[in-house]
N, C-alpha and C positions, 0 to 999 in steps of 0.2 A: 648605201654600203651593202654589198653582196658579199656574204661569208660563203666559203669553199662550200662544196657539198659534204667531205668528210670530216671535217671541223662543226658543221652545222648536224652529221648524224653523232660527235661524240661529245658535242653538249645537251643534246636529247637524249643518249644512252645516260647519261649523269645526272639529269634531271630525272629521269625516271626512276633511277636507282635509288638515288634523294627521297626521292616522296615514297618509293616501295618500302624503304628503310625507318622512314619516319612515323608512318603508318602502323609498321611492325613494332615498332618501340610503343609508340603511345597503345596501342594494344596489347601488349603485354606489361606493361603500368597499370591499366586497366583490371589484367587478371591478377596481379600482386594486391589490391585492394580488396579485403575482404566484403562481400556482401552480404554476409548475415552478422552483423558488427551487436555488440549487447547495447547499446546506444538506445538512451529513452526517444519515446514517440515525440515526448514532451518533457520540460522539467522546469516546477517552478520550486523558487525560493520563498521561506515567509509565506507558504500559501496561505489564507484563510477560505473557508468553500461553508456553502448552506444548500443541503439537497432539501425538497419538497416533496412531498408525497402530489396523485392527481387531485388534491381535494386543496392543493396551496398550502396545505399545514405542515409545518417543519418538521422533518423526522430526523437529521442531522445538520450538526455543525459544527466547527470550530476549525482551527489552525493547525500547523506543523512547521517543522523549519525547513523543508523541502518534500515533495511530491511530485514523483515522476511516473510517467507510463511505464509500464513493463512490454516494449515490443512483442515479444512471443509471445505474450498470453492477451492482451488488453487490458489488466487491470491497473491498477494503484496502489503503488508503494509510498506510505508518508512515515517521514523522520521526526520522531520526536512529536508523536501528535497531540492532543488533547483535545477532545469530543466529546460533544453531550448530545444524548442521542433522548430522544423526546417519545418513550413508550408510549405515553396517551396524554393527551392533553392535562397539564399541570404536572403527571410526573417527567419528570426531566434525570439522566444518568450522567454522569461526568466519568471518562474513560480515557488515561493518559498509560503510557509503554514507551520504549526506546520504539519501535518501530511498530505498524502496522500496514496489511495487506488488503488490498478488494478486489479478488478475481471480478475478472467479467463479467457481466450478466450474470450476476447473483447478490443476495441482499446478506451477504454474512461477509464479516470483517474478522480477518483475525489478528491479532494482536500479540506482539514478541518483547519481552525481556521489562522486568521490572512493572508490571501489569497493573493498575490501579483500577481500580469501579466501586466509583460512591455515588451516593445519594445526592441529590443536591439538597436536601433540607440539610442543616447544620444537625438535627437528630439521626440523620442514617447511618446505617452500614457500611461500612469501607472493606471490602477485600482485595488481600495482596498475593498476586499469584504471576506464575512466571510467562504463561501462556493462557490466552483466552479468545474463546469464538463468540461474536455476537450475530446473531440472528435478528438480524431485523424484519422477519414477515411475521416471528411469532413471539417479538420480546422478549426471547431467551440466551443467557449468558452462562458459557459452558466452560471448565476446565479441566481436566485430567491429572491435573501437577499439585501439587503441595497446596494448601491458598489458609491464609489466616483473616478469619473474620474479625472486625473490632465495632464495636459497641458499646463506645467505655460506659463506666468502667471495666466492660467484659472484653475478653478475649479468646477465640475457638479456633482450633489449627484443624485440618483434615485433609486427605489427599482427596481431589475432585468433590467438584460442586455443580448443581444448576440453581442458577437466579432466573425464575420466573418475572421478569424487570415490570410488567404491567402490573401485578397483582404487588410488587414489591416484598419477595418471600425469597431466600435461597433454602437450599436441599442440600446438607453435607452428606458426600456420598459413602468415606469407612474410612478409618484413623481417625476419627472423630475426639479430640483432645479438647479437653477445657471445661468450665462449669460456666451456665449462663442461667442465670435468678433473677427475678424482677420483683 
């Protein structure tokens, strides 16, 4: 069967049109899709994680109830975390918040909202602070915000502190509240 010549050029003109058209659409779908979207690298649930130093000995661990990548930056955001981070062999720190942070390629975590860092002996220190930075290349735990120490039966309030976490020593830095006797 032989279709006319002008029947056969005005279903090639519409074939054309068809695909020039559909092209244009799916290409502009295309540009309506944002592509720098805030969407994690990654996201798990329940994470539990163990990092190692190069010697195999544990410098952190513990869990959260979620931990995602932060696209733009590469670090790690965890929910609800609770971590014990192991200054020197035998001393061990337990360090829970609503949230914490670990830019990229750096050894400091910071930690947001309802802040906790004890000891793990049953005899240690417990301080409660709203925000806190841990250093892990030099065992140091740093905050600027309000933090109340407890040692029962003592009790010492002060705005910022450092916790030297290896030698197991904090440094109240001024408002310095509370009597501590042994």
């Amino acid at each position: 069967m032989k279709l006319p010549r002008p029947l056969l050029l005005t279903l090639l003109a519409l074939f054309t049109a068809a695909t020039w058209w559909l092209a244009a659409r799916s290409q502009r779908e295309n540009e309506a899709v944002p592509t720098n979207t805030l969407q994690p690298g990654y996201y798990i649930k329940e994470a539990q994680f163990v990092d190692t130093g190069s010697s195999g000995n544990i410098i952190l661990s513990g869990r959260a109830l979620s931990a995602s990548q932060i696209r733009q930056t590469g670090g790690i955001e965890l929910l609800s975390p609770e971590i014990e981070y192991h200054a020197q062999p035998g001393i061990v720190w337990r360090v829970s918040s609503k949230k914490s942070t670990l830019p990229a390629k750096t050894e400091t975590m910071i930690f947001e909202g309802d802040v906790k860092l004890s000891a793990s002996h049953a005899r240690g220190a417990v301080a409660h602070t709203e925000h806190l930075t841990l250093d892990m290349t030099h065992s140091l735990a740093r905050s600027n915000d309000r933090v109340g120490i407890e040692l029962p039966p003592h009790t010492v309030t002060a705005v910022g502190f450092l916790a030297d976490l290896s030698r197991e020593t904090f440094s109240l830095e001024s408002k310095v509240n509370g009597t501590f006797t042994r």
